[in-house]
C-alpha positions as CSV (number, residue, x, y, z in Angstrom):
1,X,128.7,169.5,100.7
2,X,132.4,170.6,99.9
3,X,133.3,174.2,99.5
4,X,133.3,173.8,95.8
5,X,129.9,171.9,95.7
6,X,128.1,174.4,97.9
7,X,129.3,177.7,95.6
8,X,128.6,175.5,92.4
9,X,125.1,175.1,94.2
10,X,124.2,178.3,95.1
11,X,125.4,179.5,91.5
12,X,123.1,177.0,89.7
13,X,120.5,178.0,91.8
14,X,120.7,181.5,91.1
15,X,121.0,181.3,87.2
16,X,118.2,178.8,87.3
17,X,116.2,181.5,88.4
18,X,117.6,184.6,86.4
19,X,116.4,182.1,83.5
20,X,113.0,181.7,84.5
21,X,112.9,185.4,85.0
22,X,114.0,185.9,81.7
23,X,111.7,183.2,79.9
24,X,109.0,184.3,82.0
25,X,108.9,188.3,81.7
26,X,110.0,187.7,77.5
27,X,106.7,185.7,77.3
28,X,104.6,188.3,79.2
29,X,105.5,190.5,76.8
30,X,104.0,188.8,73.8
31,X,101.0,187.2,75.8
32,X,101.1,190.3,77.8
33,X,99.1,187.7,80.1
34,X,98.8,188.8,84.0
35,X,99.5,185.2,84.8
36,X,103.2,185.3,83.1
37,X,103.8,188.9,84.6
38,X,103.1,187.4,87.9
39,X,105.5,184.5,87.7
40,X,108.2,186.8,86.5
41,X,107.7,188.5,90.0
42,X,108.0,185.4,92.2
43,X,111.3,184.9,90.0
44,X,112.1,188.6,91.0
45,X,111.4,187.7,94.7
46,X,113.3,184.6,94.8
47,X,116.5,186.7,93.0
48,X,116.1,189.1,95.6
49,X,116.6,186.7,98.2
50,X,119.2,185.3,96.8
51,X,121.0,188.8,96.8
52,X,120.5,189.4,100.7
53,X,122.1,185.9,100.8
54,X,124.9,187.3,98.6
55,X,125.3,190.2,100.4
56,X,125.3,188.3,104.0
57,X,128.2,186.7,102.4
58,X,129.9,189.9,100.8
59,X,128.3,193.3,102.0
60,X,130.3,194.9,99.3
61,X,128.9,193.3,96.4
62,X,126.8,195.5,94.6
63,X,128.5,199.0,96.0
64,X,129.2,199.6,92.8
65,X,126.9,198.3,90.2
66,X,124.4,195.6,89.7
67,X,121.9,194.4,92.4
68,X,118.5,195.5,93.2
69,X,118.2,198.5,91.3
70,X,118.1,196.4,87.7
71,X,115.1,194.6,88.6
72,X,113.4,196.9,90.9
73,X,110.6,198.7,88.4
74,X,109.6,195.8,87.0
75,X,109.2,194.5,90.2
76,X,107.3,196.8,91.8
77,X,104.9,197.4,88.8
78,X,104.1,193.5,88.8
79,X,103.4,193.8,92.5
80,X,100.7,196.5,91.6
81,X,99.5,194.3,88.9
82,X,99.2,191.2,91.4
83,X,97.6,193.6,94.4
84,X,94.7,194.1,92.0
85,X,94.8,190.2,91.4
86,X,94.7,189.7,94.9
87,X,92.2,192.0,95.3
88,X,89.7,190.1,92.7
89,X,90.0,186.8,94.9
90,X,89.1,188.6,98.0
91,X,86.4,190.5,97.4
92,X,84.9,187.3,95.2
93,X,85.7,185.3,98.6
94,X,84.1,187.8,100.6
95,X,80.5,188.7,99.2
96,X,80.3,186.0,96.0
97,X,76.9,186.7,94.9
98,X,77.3,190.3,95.3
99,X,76.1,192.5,92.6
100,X,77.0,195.7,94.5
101,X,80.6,196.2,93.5
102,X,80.3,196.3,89.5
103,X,81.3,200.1,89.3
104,X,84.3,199.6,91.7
105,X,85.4,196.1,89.4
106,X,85.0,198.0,86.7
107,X,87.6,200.5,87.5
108,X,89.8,198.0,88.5
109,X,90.1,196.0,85.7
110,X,90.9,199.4,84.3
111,X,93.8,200.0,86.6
112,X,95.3,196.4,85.7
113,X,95.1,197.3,82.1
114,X,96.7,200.5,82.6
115,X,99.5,198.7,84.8
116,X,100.0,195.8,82.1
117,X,100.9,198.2,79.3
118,X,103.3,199.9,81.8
119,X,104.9,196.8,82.7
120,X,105.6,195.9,79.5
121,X,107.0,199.4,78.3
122,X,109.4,198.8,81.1
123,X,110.2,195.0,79.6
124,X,111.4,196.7,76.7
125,X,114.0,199.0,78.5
126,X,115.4,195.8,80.6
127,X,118.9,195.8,80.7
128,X,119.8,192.0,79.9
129,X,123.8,192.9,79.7
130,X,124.1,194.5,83.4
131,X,122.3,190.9,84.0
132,X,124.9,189.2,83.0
133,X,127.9,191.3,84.5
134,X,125.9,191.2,87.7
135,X,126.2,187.2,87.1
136,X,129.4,187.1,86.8
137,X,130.2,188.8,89.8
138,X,128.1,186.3,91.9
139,X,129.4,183.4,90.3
140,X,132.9,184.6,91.9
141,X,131.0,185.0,95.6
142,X,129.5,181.8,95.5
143,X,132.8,179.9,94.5
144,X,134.6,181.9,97.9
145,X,132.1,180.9,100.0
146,X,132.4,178.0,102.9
147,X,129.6,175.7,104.8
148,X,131.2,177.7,107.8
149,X,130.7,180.8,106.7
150,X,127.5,180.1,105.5
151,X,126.4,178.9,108.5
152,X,127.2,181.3,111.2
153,X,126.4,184.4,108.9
154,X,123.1,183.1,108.6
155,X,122.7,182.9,112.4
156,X,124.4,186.4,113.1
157,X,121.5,187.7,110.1
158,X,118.4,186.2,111.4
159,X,119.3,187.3,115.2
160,X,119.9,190.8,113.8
161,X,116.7,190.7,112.0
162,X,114.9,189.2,114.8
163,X,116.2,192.7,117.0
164,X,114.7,195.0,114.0
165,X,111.1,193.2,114.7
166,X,111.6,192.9,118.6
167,X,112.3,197.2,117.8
168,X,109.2,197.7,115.9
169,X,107.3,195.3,118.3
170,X,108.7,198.0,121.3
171,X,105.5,200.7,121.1
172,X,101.9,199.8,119.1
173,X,103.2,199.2,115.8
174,X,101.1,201.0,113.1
175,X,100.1,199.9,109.5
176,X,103.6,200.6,107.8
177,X,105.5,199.1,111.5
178,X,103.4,195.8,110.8
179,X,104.4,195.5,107.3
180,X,108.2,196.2,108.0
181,X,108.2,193.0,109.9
182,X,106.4,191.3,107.6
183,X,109.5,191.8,105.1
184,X,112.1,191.5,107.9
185,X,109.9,187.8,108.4
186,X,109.5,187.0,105.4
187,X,113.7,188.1,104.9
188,X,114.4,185.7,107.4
189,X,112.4,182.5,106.1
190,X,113.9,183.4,103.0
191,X,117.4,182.8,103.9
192,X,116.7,180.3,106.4
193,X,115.1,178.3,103.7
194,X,118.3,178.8,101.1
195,X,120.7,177.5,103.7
196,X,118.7,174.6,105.0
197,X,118.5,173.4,101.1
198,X,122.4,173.6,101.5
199,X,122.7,171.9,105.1
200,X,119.9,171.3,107.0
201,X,119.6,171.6,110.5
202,X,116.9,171.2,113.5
203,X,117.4,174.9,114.7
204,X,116.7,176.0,111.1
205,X,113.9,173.4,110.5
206,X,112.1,175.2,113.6
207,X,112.5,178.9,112.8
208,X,111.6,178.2,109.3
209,X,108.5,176.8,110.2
210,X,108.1,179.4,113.0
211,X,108.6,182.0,110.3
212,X,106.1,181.0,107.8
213,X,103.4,180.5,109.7
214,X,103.7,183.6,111.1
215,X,104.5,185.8,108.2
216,X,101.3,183.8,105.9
217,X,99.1,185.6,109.3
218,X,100.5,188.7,108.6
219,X,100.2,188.2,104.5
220,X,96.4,187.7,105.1
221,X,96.6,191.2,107.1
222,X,98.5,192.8,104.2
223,X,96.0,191.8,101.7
224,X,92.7,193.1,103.5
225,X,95.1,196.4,103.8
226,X,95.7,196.8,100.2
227,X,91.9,196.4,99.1
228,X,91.0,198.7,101.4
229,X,93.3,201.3,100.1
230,X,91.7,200.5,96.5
231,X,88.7,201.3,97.8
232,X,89.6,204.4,99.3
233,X,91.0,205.4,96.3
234,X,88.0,204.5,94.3
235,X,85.6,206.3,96.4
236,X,87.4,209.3,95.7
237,X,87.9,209.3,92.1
238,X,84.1,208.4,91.9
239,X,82.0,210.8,93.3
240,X,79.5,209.8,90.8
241,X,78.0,206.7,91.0
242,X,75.3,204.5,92.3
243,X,74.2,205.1,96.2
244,X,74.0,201.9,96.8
245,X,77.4,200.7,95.9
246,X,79.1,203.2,97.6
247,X,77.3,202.3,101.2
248,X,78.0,198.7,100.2
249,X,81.9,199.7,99.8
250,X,81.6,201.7,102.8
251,X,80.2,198.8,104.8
252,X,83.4,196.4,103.5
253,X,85.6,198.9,104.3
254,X,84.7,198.7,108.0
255,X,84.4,195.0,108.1
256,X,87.7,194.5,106.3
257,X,88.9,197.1,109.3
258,X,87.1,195.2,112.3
259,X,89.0,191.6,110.6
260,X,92.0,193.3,110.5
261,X,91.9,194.3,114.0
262,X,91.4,191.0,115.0
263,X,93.7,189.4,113.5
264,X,96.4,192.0,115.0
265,X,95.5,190.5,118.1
266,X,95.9,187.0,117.3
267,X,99.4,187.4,115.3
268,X,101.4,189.7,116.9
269,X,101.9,187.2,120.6
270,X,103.1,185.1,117.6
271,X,105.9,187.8,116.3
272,X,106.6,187.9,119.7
273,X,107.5,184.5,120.2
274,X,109.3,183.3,117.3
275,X,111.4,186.4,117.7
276,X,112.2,185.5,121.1
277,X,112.7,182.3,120.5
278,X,115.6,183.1,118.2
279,X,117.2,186.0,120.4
280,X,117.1,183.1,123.3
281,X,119.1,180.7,121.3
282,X,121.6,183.3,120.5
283,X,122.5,184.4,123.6
């Protein structure tokens, strides 16, 4: 692509997704279905990465306004909304005839509730017209931008990134350690991913593929992590309730733990070698 194609791209791109967003979270508000809140989120997510792209290009871009902070509450509340969701699936996956958990589902579906009505308080507070200034300012990146510049930013950002994970990789990284590289990975596929759709490339095709694969590892981590936080939580706001639940809870907990534990072992030589993979090639 030409200078002018590639910004005229990346613009399209990005207000093709401000629009779903729009469509999406407007819809959830009527329907106040989980299902649209949840797509307005993976419009969110894609925006996001859209913006460390932007600001890859121009570090300076939102100093002053815009950004992040517009879309940040609603995105956060969905993701508590799709952690329940998440947490549904897995627990179905795990024990699907079990008949032990009806207190604990019970309270969930409460907590979803509770977090739907929130989420769509905070639709109505949503300011559309910082959206559009925001807009225009990226529409004016995106036309400065060059396949050159593009290119080697992108390669300067994901060997930075891959340094932040080799860091947190340096002693036994804890729970919140694991999921910072997690985002860092998932940061990087991101990107990667935008650029190759501009101009593709074998060294991209490679760490993008690296990347996922390791990051969907860690995702299956994450989501053992965040039902057994629920659970925690439950146990302790429910001091009443049947016996036998809570020693069925108490025995998921530990074999959520043990899995967990596991698969630590099993992804982190992985983290490992994608990361120096990339600092290799950059050297």
């Amino acid at each position: 692509m030409k200078k002018k194609e590639i910004g005229e791209f990346l613009y399209r791109f990005y207000r093709k997704r401000t629009t779903s967003f729009l469509a999406h979270v407007y819809k959830a508000s009527i329907t106040s279905d989980s299902r649209d809140i949840h797509r307005a989120r993976l419009d969110v997510k894609r925006i996001f990465a859209l913006y460390g792209l932007f600001e890859m290009l121009d570090p300076t871009i939102f100093k002053h306004q815009g950004g992040y902070k517009l879309f940040r509450p609603l995105y956060r509340q969905a993701g508590k909304i799709r952690e329940i969701q998440v947490n549904y699936i897995l627990l179905a996956n795990l024990q699907p005839q079990a008949i032990e958990y009806d207190t604990f589902i019970f309270w969930m579906r409460e907590e979803e509730r509770q977090a739907i009505q929130k989420f769509l308080q905070m639709v109505k507070t949503f300011k559309e017209a910082e959206l559009s200034d925001t807009d225009k300012m990226i529409e004016k990146i995106c036309h400065r931008s060059s396949l050159f510049k593009l290119r080697s930013k992108t390669n300067a950002y994901i060997s930075v990134k891959a340094e932040q994970v080799k860091d947190l990789q340096l002693n036994e990284p804890d729970e919140d350690d694991i999921h910072k590289i997690r985002k860092t990975l998932k940061a990087m596929a991101t990107i990667s991913t935008l650029v190759y759709s501009v101009k593709s490339g074998k060294w991209l095709d490679q760490v993008i593929t690296s990347l996922n694969k390791t990051e969907m590892m860690i995702g299956d981590w994450h989501d053992r992590v965040v039902l057994g936080k629920a659970i925690d939580r439950f146990l302790k706001e429910n001091s009443n309730m049947p016996e036998a639940e809570r020693k069925a809870l108490h025995i998921l907990q530990q074999t959520l733990t043990d899995y967990n534990q596991n698969l630590v072992q099993h992804f982190m030589p992985e983290v490992s070698a994608v990361v120096e993979t990339i600092l290799i090639d950059h050297t």
